[in-house]
mmCIF file of the C-alpha atoms, coordinates in Angstrom:
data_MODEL
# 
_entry.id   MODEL 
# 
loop_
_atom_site.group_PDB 
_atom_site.id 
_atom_site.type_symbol 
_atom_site.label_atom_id 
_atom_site.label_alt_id 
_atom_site.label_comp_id 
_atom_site.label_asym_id 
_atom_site.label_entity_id 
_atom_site.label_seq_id 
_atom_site.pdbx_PDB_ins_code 
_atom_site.Cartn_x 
_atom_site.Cartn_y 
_atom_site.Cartn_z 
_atom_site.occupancy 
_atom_site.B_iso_or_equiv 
_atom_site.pdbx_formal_charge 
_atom_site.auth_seq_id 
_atom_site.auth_comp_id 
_atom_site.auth_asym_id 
_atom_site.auth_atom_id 
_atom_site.pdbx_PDB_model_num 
ATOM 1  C CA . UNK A 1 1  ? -27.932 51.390 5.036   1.00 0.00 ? 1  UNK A CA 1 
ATOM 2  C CA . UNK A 1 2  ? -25.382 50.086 7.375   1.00 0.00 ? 2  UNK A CA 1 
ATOM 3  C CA . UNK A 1 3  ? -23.339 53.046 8.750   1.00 0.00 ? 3  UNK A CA 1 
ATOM 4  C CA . UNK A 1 4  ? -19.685 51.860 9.198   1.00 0.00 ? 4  UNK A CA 1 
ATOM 5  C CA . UNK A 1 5  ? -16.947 53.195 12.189  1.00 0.00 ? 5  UNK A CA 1 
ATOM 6  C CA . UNK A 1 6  ? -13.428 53.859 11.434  1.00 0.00 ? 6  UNK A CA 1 
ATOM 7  C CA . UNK A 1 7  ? -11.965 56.151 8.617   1.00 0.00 ? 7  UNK A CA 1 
ATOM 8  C CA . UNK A 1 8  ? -14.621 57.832 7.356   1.00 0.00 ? 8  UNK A CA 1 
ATOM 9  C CA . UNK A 1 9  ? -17.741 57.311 9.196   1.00 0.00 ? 9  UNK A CA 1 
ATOM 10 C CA . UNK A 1 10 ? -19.886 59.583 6.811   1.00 0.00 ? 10 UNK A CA 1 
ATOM 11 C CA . UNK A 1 11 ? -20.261 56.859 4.051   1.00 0.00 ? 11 UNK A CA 1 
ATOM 12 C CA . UNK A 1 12 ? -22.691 54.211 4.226   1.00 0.00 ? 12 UNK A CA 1 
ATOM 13 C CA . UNK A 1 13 ? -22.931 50.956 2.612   1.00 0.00 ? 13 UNK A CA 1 
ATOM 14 C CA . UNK A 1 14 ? -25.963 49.572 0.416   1.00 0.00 ? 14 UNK A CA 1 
ATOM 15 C CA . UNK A 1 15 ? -25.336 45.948 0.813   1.00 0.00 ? 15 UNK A CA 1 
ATOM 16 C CA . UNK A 1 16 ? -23.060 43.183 0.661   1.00 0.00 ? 16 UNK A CA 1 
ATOM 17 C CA . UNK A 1 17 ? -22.378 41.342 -2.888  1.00 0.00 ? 17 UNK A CA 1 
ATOM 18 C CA . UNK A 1 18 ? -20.914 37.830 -3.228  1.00 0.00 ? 18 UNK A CA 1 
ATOM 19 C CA . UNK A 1 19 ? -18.553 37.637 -5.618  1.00 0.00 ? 19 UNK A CA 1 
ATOM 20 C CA . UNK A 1 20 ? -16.663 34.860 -7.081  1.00 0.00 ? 20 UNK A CA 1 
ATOM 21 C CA . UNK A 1 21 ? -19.009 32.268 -5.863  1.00 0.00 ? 21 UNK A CA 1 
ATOM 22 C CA . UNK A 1 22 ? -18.453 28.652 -6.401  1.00 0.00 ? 22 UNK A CA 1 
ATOM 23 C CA . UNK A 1 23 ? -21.292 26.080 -4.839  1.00 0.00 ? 23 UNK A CA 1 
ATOM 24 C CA . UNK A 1 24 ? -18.906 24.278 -2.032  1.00 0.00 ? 24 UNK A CA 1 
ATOM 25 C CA . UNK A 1 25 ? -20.020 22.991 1.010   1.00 0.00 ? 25 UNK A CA 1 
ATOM 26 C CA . UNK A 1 26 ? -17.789 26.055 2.722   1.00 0.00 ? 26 UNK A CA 1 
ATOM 27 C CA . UNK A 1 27 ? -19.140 28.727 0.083   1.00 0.00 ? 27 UNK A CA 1 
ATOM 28 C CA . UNK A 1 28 ? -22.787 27.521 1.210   1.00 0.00 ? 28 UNK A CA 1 
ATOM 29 C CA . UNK A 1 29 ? -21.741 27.766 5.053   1.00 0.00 ? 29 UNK A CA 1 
ATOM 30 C CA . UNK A 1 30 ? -20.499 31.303 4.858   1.00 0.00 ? 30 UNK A CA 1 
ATOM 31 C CA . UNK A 1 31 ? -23.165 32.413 2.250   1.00 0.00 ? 31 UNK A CA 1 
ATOM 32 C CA . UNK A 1 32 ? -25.467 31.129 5.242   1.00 0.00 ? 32 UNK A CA 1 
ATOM 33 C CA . UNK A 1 33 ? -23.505 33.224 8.121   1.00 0.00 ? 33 UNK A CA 1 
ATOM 34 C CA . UNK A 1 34 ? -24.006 35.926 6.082   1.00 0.00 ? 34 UNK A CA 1 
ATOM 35 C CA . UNK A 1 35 ? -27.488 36.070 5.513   1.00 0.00 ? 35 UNK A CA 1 
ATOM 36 C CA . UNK A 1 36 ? -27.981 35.046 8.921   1.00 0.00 ? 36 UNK A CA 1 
ATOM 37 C CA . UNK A 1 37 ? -25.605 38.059 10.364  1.00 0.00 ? 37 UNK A CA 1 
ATOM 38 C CA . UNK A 1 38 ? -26.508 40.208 7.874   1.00 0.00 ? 38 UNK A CA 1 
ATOM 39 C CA . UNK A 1 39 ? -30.284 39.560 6.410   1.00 0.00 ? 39 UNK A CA 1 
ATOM 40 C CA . UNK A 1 40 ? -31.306 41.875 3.325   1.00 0.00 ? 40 UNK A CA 1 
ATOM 41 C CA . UNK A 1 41 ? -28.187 43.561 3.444   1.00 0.00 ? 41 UNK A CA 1 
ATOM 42 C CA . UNK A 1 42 ? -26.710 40.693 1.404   1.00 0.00 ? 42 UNK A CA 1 
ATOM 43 C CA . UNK A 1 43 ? -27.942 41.005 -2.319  1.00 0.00 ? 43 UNK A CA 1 
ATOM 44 C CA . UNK A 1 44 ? -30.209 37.991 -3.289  1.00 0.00 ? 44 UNK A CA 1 
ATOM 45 C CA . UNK A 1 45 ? -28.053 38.072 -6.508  1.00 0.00 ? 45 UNK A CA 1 
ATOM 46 C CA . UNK A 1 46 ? -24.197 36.511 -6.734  1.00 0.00 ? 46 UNK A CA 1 
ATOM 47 C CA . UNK A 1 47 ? -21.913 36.330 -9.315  1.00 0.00 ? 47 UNK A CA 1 
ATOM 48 C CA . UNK A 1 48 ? -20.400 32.768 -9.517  1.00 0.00 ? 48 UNK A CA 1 
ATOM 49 C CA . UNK A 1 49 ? -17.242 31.837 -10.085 1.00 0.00 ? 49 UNK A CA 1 
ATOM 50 C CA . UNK A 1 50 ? -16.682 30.799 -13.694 1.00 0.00 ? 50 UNK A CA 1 
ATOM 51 C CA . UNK A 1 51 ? -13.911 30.353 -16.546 1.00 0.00 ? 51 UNK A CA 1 
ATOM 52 C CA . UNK A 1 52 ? -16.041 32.513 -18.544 1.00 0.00 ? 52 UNK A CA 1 
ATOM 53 C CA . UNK A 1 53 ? -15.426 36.150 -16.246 1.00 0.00 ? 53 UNK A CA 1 
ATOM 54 C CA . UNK A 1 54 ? -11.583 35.331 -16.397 1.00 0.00 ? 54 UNK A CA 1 
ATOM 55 C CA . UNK A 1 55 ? -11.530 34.927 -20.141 1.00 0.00 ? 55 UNK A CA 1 
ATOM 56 C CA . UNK A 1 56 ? -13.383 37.899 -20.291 1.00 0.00 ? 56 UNK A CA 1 
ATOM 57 C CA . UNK A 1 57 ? -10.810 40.248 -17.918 1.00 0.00 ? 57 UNK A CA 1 
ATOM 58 C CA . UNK A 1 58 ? -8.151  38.542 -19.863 1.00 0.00 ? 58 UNK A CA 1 
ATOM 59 C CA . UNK A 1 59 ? -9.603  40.132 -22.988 1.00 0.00 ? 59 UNK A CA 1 
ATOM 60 C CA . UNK A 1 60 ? -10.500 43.629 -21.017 1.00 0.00 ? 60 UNK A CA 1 
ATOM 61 C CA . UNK A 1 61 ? -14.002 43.060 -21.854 1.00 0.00 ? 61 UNK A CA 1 
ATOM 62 C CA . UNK A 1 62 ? -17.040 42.885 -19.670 1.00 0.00 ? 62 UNK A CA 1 
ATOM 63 C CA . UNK A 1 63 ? -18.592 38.960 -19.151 1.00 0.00 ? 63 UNK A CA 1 
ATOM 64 C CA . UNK A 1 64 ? -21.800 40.793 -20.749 1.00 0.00 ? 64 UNK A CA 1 
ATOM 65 C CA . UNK A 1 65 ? -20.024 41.587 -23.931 1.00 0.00 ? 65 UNK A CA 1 
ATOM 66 C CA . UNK A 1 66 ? -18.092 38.369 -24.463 1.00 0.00 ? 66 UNK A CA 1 
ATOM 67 C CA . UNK A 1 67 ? -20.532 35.587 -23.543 1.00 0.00 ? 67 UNK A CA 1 
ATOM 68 C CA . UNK A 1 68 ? -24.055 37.682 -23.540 1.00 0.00 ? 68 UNK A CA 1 
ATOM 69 C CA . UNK A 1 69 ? -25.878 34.865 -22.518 1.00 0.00 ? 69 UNK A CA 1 
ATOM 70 C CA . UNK A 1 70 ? -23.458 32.779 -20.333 1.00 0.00 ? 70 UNK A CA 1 
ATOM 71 C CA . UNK A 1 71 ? -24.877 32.666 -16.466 1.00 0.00 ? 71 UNK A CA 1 
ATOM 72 C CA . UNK A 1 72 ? -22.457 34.914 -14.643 1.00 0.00 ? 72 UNK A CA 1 
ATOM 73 C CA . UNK A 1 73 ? -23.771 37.869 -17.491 1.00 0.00 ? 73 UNK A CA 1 
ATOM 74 C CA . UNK A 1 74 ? -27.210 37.058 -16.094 1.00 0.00 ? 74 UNK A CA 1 
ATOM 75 C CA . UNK A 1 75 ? -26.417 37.392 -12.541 1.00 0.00 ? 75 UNK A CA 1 
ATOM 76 C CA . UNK A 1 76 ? -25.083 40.730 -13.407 1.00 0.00 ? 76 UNK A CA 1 
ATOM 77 C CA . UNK A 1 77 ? -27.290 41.694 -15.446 1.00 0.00 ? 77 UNK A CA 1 
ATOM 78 C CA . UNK A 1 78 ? -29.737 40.760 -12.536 1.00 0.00 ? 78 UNK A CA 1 
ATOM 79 C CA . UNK A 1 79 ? -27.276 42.549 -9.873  1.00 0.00 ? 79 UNK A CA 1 
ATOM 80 C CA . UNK A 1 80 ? -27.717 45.608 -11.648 1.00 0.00 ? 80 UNK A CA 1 
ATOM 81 C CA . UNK A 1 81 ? -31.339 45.484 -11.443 1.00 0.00 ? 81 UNK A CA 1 
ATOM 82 C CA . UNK A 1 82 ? -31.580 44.805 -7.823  1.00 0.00 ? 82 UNK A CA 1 
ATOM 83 C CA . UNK A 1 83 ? -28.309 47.279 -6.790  1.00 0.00 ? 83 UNK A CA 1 
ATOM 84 C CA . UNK A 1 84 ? -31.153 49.736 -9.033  1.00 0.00 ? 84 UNK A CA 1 
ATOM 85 C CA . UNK A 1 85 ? -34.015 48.590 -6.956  1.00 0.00 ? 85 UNK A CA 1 
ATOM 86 C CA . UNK A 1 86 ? -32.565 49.472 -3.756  1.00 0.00 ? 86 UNK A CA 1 
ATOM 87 C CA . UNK A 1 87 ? -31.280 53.025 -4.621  1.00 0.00 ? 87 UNK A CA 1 
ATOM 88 C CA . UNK A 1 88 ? -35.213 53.826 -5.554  1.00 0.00 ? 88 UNK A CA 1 
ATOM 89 C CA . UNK A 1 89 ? -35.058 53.762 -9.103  1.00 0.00 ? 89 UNK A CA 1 
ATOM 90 C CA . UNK A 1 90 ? -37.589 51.883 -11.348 1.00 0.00 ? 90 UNK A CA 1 
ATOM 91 C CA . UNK A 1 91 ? -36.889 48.477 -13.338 1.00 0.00 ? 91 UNK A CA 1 
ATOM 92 C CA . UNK A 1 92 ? -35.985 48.995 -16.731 1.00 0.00 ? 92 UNK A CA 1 
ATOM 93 C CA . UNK A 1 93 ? -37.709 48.234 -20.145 1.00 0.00 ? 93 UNK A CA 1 
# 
């Protein structure tokens, strides 16, 4: 865990997530400065930036409920699991 200065130096952070990924030349650059700065402590998993998550807010739903099997539900789905992996806990079913 990375220990952080400033306000509250007690809490700890488990990792980076990108969020709101698109596949750019400059999303690919800083995605690579990233893992390059920050290795493992960037999740392998990112949640791309898609029509379908904004429809979803719009209707106060989660992307998982609305479009079950569109690709940004996947790559939360898949977040979850690996945000569960690195707190120690077992993969599910």
């Amino acid at each position: 865990m990375i220990k952080q200065d400033g306000y509250n130096p007690s809490i700890e952070m488990l990792g980076f997530v990108l969020n709101m990924v698109d596949r750019t030349t400059v999303a690919r650059n800083v995605e690579g400065m990233l893992r390059e700065n920050f290795g493992d402590k960037v999740f392998r998993t990112f949640i791309p930036r898609t029509v379908r998550v904004e429809e979803a807010v719009h209707q106060s739903k989660p992307v998982h409920v609305c479009f079950p099997n569109h690709k940004a539900a996947f790559a939360f789905r898949n977040l979850k699991e690996e945000l569960l992996e690195r707190l120690g806990y077992e993969r599910e079913g």
